[in-house]
N, C-alpha and C positions, 0 to 999 in steps of 0.2 A: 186357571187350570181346573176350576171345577169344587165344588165343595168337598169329595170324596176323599177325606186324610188318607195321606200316603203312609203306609206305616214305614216307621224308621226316618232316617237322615236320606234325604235325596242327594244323590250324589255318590261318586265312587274314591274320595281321597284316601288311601294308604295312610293306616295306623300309623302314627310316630314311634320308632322304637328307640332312640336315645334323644340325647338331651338337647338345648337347642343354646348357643352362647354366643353372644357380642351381636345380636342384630337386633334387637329393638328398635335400634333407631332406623336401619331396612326395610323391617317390615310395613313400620308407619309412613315411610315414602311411599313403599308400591303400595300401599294401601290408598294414599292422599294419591298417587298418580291413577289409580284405577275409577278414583272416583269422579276424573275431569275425563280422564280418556278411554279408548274404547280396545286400543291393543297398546301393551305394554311388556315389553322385551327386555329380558334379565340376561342381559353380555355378562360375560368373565370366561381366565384362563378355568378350564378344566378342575376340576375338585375347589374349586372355591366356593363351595356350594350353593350355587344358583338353584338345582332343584329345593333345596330342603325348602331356602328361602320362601322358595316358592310355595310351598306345601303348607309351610303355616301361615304365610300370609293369608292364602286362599281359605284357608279352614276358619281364620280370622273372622270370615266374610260370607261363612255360609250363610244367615239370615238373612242378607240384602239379598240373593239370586232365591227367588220363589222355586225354581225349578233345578235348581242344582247347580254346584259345585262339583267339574267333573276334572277329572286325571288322566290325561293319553301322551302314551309312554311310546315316543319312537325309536330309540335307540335301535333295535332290531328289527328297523324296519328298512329294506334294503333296495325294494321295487318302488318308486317312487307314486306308479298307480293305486297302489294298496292303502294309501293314505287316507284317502276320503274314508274307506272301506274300514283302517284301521280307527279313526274318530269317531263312525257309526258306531263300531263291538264298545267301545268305551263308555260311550254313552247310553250303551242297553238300548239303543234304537235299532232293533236286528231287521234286514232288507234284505229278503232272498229273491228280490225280481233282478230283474235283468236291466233295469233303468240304471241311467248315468248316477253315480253312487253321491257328486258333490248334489246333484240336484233333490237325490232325497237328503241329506242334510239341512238343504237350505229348506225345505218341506218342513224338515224336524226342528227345528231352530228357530222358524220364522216369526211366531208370534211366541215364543219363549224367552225366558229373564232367567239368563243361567250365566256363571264364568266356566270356559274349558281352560285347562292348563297343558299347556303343549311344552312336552319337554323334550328337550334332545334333538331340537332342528336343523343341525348347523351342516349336515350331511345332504338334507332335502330342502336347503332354503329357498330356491325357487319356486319345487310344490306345497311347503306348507306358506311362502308366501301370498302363490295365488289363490291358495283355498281358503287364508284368512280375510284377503280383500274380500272376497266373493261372497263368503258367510256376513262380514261385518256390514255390507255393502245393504242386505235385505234384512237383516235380523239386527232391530234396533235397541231390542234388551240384552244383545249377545256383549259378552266382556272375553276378549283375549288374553289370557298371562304367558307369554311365550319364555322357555330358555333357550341361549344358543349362546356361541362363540363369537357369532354373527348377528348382526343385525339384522331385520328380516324386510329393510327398506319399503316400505309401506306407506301411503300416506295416512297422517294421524297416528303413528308407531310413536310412541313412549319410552323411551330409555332410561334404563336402571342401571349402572355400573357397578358390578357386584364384588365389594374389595375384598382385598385378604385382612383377617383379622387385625384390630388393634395392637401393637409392640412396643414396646419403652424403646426408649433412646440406648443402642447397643454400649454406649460411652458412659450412661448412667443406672443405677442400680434402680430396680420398681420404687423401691423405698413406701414398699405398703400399699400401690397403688393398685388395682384391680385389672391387667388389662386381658382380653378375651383370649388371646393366643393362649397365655399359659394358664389363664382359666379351662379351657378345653382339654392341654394336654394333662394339665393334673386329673380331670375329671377322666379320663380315656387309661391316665394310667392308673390311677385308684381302683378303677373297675377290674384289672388284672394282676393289679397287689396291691392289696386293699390297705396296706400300711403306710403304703406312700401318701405326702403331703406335700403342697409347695409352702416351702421356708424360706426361713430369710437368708439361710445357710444356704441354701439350692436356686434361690430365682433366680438369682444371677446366670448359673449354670443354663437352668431352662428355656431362660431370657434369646440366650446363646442361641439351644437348638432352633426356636422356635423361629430364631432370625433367620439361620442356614436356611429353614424350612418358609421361608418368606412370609410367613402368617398363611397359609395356604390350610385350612381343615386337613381335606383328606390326605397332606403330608406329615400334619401332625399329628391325626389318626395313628396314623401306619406308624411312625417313631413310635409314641407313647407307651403302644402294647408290647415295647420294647423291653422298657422297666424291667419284668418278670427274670429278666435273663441278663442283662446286661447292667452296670451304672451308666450313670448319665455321663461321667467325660466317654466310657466307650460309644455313647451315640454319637453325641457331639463330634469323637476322631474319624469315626464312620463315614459321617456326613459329610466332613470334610475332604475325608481321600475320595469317594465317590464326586465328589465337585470337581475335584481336580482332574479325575479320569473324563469326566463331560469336557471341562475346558479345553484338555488335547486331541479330544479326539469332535468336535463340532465347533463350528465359529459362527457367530450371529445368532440369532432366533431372540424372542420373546424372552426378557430374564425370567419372568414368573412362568411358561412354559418350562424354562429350564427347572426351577425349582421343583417343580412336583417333579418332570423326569426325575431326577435326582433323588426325591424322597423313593420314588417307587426303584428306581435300578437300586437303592441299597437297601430296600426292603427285600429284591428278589435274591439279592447276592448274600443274604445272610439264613435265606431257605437253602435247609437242603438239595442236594440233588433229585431227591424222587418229587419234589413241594416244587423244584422250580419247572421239574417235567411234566407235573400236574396243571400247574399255571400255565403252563401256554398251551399245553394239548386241551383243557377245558373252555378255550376264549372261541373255540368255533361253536359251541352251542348259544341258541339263543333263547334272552329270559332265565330263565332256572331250568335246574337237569338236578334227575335223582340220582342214587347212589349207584343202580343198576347199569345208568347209560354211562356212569362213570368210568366204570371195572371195562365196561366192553367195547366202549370208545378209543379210552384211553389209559386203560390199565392203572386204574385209580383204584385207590385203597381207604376203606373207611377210615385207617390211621394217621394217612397221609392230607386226604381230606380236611381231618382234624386240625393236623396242623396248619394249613391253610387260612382256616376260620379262628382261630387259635392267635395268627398273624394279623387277622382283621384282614385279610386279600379276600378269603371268600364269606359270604354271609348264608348262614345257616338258618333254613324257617319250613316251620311244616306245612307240606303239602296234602293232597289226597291219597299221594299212595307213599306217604312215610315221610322221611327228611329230605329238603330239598335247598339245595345249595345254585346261589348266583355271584357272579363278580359285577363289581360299581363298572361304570361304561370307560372308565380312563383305563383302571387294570386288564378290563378283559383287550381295549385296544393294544395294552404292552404286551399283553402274551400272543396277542395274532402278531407283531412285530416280531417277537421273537419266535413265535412258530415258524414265519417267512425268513427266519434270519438263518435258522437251522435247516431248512428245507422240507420242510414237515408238514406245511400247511395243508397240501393236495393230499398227501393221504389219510390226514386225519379230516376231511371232509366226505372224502369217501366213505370211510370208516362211520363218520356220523351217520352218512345218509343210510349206508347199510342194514344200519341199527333202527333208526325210525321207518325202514320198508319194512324190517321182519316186526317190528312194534304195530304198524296196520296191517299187517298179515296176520298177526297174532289176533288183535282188536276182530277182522274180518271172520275170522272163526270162532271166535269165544261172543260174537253179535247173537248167535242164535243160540241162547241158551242163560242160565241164571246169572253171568256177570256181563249182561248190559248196561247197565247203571255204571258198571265200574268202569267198564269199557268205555262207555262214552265221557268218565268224569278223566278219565288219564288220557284220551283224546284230545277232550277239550285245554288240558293244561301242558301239554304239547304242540298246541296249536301253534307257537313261535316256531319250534323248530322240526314242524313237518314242513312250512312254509320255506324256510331255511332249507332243509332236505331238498326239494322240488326246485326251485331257485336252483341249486346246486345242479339234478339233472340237468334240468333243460338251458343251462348254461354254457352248454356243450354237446355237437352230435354225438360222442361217443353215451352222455346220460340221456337221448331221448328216449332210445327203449323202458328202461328204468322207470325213464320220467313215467309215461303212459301206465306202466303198469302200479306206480305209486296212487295216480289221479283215481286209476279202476277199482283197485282196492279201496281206495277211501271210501267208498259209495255211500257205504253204512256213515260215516260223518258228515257227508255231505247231504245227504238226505233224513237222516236220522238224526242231528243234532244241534241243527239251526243253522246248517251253513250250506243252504242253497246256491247263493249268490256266490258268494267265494267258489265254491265248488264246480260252478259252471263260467266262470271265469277261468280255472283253472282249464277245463275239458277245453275251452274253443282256445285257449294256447297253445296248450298238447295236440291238437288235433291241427292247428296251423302249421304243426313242423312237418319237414318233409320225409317222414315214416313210413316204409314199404304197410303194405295189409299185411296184416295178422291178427293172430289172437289176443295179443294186448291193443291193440287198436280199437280192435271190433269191442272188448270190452267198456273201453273209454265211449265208445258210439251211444251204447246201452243206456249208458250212466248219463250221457249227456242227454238223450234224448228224456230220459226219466227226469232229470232235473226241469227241463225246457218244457215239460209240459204241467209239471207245476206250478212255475211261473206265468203259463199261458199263452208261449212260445212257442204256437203247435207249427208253425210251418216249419221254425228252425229243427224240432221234435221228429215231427214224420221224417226228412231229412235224413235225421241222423242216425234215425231207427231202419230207414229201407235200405240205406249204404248198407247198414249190418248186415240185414235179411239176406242182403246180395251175396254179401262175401261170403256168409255164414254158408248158404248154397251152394255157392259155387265150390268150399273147400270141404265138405261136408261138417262144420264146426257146428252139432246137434246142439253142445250147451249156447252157444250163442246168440241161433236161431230160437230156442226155447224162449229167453231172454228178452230180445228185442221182438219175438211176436209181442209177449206179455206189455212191454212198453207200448207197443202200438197199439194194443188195445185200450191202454186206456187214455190215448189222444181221440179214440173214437168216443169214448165215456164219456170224456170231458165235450168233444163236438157235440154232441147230443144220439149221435148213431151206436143206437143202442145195440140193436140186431147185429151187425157188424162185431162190436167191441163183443158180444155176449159169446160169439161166433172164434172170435180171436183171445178169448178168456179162455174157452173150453180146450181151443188149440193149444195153448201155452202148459194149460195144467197136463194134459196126457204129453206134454212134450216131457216137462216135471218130471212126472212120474215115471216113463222109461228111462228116464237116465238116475234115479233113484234120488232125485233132491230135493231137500228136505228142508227149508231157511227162513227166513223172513219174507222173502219176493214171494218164493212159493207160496206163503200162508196168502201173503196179498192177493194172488190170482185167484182164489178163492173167494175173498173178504170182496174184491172189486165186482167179482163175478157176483154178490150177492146186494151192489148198489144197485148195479145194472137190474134185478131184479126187483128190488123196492121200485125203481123209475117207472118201471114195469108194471107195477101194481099187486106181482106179487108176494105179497109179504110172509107168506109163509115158507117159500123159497127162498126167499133173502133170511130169515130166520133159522133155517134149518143147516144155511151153508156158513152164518158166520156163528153157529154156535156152537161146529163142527171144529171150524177152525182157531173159536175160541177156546174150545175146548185141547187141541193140537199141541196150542202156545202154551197154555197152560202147565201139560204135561212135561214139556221142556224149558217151563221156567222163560220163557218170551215173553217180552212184555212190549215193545215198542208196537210192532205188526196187531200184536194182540189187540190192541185198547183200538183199533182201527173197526173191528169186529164188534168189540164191544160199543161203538159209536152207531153202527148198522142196526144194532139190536136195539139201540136208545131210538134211532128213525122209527122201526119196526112196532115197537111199542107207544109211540106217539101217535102213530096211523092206527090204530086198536083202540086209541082213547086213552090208553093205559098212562097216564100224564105221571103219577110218583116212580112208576117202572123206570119210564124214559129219563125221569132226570135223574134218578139214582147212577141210569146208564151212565147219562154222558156225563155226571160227578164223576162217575167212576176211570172215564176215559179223559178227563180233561185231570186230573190230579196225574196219575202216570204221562202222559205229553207234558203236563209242568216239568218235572223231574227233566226232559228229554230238550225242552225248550224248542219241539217241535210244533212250531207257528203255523200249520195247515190243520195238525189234530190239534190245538189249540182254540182256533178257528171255529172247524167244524162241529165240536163239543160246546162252543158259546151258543153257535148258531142254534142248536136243538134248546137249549135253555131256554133261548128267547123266544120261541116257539110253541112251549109250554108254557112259560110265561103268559105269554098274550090268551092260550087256552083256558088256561083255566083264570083269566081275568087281573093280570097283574100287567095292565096297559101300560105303569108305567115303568115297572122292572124291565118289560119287554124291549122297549124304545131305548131304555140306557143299556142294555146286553146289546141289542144292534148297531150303537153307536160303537160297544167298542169290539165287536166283528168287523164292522168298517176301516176302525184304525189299522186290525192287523192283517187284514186281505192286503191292505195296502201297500203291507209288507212283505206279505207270501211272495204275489205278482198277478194271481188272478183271480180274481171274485167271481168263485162258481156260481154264486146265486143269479150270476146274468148269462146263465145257463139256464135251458128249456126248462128242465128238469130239477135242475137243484136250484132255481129260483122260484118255483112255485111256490112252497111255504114259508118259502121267506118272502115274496110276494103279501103272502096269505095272513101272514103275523104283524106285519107292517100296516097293512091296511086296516087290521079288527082293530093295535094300538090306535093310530089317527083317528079310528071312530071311535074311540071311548075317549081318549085326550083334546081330539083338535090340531090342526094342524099346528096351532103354536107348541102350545103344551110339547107334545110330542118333539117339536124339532130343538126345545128347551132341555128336555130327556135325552135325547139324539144327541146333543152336544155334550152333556156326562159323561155320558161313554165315549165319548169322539177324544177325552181329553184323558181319559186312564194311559198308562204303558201298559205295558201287557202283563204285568205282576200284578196293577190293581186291579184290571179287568180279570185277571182268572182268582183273587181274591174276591172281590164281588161275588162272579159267577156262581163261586162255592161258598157264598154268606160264610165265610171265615171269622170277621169281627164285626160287630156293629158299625152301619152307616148311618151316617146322622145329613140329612140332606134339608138342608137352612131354606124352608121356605122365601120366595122374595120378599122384602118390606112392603106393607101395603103401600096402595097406587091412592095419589087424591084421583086419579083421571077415571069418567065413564068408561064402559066397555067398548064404544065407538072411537072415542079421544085414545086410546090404548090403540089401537087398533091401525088410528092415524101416526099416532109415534113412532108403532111399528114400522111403518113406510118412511114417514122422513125419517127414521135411523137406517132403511132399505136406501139413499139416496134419491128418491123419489121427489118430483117436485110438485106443487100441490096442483097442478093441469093434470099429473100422472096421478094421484092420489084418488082426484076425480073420477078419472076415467075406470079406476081400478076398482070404486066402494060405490060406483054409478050416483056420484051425487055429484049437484054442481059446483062448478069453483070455489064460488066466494063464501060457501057450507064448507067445502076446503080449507079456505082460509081462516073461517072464522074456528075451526076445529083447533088448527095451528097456531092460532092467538091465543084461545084459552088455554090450551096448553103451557104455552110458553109462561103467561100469568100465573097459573096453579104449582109450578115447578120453581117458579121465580128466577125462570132462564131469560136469555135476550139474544138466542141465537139457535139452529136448525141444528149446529155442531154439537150443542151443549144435550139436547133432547137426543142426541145418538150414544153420546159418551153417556146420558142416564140407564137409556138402555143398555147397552152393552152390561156397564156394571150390574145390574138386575141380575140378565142372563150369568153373569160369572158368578154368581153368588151359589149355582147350583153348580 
């Protein structure tokens, strides 16, 4: 992956917040199983804790995956295409093209040594089945840890059968013995009266509950925190009439399914009435929900809340915008049962989705102005259950309006926050349904077509943009038309039809202006209006218009649209010569798109680096800033620089590096940057910390015999080697002999696998 230290731990595993008891001997199974096999699946009933399992084993084993140790969390994940799409966000691999999403995974994965842990399958077993064949199938360093309920039938699939805690013999006393059940629940209940102990006077007792509760964790969780309020024979009588109530009223099922039922029904039946209205009116949210969507959801109370988490039902942990509360995936399913049991369910989803449109309405208007940071941070941590929202409309004709107008207003996150691709996935569903024209339509049109041509999608783009045009004419809908000119301008930008786009800029703004809007797009029509004029060659116009509207943003505190300006000026100042200007610029424009995790200003700010770079003589900073432009063009969806216009100096930088490097050199450089993510590469960019870049080990071989390696590691055979250094054969061969002698190899395989390693050493 490159010599370039990542800073920090690679990988995304969730902090451990309690303790971990009776699996040692679990862990060193799936540990010893992961190390023969390639996917390996942790079965058990529901709260027998398969994920925790999971969590430390894998954390066990960060050093063996070079490239991480990753965590994707599907419980609320409900559309089974969003899969692929939810494994990419997991793994910080962001993909705003329009390409089939499994196929950039297996892109992302294919020559990487990482384990994903896929947890909570047992709802989408046939799509996370097929997506793990498929990945394990090209990606030879790839390690599976799957949980489910289910097997996930696979060939090469590994099974781990994830028991319920160790228990003494209910007929005999521990008599001192240590075993995990009631090692947990003493530890669960200590934490909530800290006086409690297990005695010899009480194990017995505990022995008991912990039987009722089948050795099951999250049953003896939920008992334990019991303690505080209750003695133990009242658990224990508890438990028992709640067993009895399940026995008359169901026959059959799984016994250890029944146990947890059980532990949880008489966990809820000893909540309050407002604690048990709270529990099931909060199980339509998904992920975590703050205190806000609580009260307005579901008429929840921070006091009521409390008691919840207080119960161990809900888990309390701060978020970005304060305290944020989630339910474990078994409870939140009891309380969608009993929401349906009550007849509750439909309106508290309505209810939800109500709350997350006025939350992107909200977001849509506070974009232009000083809380876009925040905007986009409580976006991004909502993103479960916008997704959820939307699901919701368009699950129904009566939500398509809704839907449409959810998709429009998102613009600003989908465009603004790293979520292209989702985003325009989103617009060609909404836009499949069968919705008269209107005004929320035409909006989705806009959006879509602004997505679509960032990706490079211009046919889909124009499209989507001249439907608008139409409608917008024909109803008189000024904002719209304003709008989808603007977009259509810059599918001309991007074609190279500059006159046109320059033409259809100037349109768009005096459309702006008469209707008195003032926002992000608007600043852009100006900002775009002033590439077109760099393409142009004039750079004092391009100068004059984005430092007009740098100056705009400024005054109201914008900063997304802004730094786009400020990227213009970084061009502007490179064409001048002005080389410390320009890169101060695009520092300045690639540190705010960090913050935003927008991957085109991202991009664009590397690309001007490398640029400068190559000007003022740093051939080979340049060639590793272009490697990793490369990686994340490949992410946007379009690599502008195979544009007239926006590939000429990148054209121009590419070539002066090769002539000071060589074409090896260079493509040695090229592959640094080809192997960053996108955090080391805008660390890089912005020389953040020292890089320390490990020269290769010297070579015994001449520059010619180097040269020949290069080819047989090319697969090249030595007639091709020939023909290609214009010398004859058996100077071929005899090139290939000393080589092999000097290296003390005895084969063409071993001289590829030497190269390689070289090259990975940078």
């Amino acid at each position: 992956m490159g010599a370039f230290a990542r800073s920090g731990q690679v990988g995304n595993l969730p902090a451990s917040t309690t303790g971990f008891v009776g699996r040692k001997h679990d862990v060193a199974e799936v540990k010893r199983l992961l190390a023969k096999a390639r996917l390996v699946t942790l079965t058990g009933v529901g709260g027998v804790g398969k994920t925790r399992l999971a969590l430390h084993a894998a954390a066990d084993l960060r050093r063996a995956f070079t490239d991480g140790v990753w965590f994707v969390e599907l419980a609320h994940i409900v559309d089974a295409d969003l899969l692929a799409h939810t494994v990419l966000g997991a793994l910080g691999a962001h993909d705003d093209t329009g390409r089939d999403q499994t196929s950039v995974l297996v892109e992302h994965l294919r020559d990487r040594q990482a384990l994903v842990v896929v947890d909570g399958c047992e709802h989408l077993l046939d799509a996370v089945a097929a997506l793990a064949d498929t990945l394990l199938r090209v990606a030879p360093g790839l390690r599976v840890l799957a949980t489910s309920r289910e097997r996930l039938d696979v060939e090469g699939e590994h099974l781990w059968q994830v028991a319920p805690l160790g228990l003494p013999d209910p007929q005999e006393p521990p008599r001192g013995v240590s075993y995990p059940a009631l090692e947990l629940f003493a530890e669960r209940a200590a934490a909530v009266s800290p006086e409690f102990a297990l005695t010899a006077a009480n194990e017995m007792l505990v022995a008991e509950i912990c039987h009722l509760l089948g050795g099951i964790p999250l049953a003896i969780e939920l008992a334990a925190v019991r303690v505080r309020l209750l003695p133990l024979e009242l658990l224990r009588d508890g438990l028992h009439d709640t067993y009895r109530l399940l026995a008359a009223g169901r026959r059959g099922g799984v016994p250890r399914h029944q146990t947890l039922r059980a532990a949880v029904e008489w966990s809820y039946a000893l909540c309050t009435e407002a604690e048990q209205n709270l529990w099931r009116r909060v199980s339509v949210f998904a992920g975590s929900f703050g205190l806000e969507a609580a009260a307005e959801v579901c008429d929840g109370s921070l006091e009521v809340l409390s008691g919840l988490v207080d119960r161990s039902v809900l888990i309390g942990e701060q978020g970005v915008d304060g305290v944020r509360f989630r339910l474990l995936e078994p409870l939140r399913q009891f309380g969608r049962d009993r929401l349906r049991a009550v007849d509750e369910e439909e309106s508290l989803r309505r209810r939800h989705r109500d709350h997350f449109v006025a939350l992107a309405e909200r977001g849509e208007r506070e974009w232009f102005g000083p809380s876009q940071p925040d905007v986009q941070a409580r976006m991004r941590v909502e993103h479960a259950n916008l997704r959820v929202a939307l699901d919701h409309c368009l699950g129904s004709a009566a939500g398509h309006v809704v839907g449409l107008h959810l998709v429009g207003t998102l613009w600003f996150y989908w465009a603004g926050c790293g979520a292209l691709g989702e985003g325009r996935r989103w617009v060609d569903r909404v836009l499949g349904l069968a919705c008269a024209p209107g005004a929320e339509r035409a909006k989705v049109l806009w959006v879509g077509g602004y997505l679509a041509t960032v990706q490079g999608d211009l046919g889909a783009a124009v499209g989507m943009l001249e439907e608008c045009r139409e409608y917008a004419r024909e109803v008189g809908d000024e904002s719209a038309l304003a709008y989808s000119t603007h977009r259509l301008a810059c599918t001309k930008l991007i074609g190279d039809e500059l006159d046109r786009a320059a033409s259809l800029f100037e349109e768009s703004w005096d459309r702006y202006w008469k209707l008195g809007l003032l926002n992000s797009n608007v600043l852009l029509a100006r900002i775009e209006l002033g590439v077109v004029a760099v393409f142009q060659g004039d750079f004092d116009r391009a100068a004059e218009l984005c430092a007009e509207a740098r100056e705009l943003g400024e005054r109201y505190g914008e900063q997304w649209a802004t730094a786009y300006a400020t990227w213009v000026l970084a061009m502007c100042a490179f064409a001048r010569g002005d080389f410390a200007a320009s890169e101060a610029l695009a520092r300045e424009c690639l540190r705010v798109k960090r913050g935003f995790n927008d991957l085109l200003g991202l991009v664009l700010a590397v690309e001007v680096l490398a640029w400068n770079a190559a000007a003022r003589g740093g051939a080979s900073r340049a060639a590793v800033l272009l490697g990793a432009a490369h990686e994340i063009w490949s992410s946007v969806g379009y690599p502008m620089f195979g544009s007239r216009y926006f590939g000429a100096p990148h054209g121009v930088c590419e070539r002066a590096a090769i002539g000071v490097l060589g074409e090896r050199a260079f493509g040695v450089a090229l592959r640094q940057g080809m192997a960053f993510g996108s955090e080391e590469a805008v660390g890089f960019a912005l020389e953040e910390e020292p890089v320390v870049v490990e020269a290769p080990p010297p070579t015994p071989l001449t520059r010619r015999e180097q040269e020949v390696a290069d080819l047989v590691a090319g697969g090249l055979s030595n007639k091709d080697i020939a023909v290609r250094l214009v010398i004859a054969r058996r100077t071929a061969e005899g090139h290939v002999e000393r080589i092999l002698q000097k290296l003390g190899f005895s084969s063409r395989t071993q001289i590829a696998t030497w190269i390689a390693e070289r090259q990975r050493v940078v």
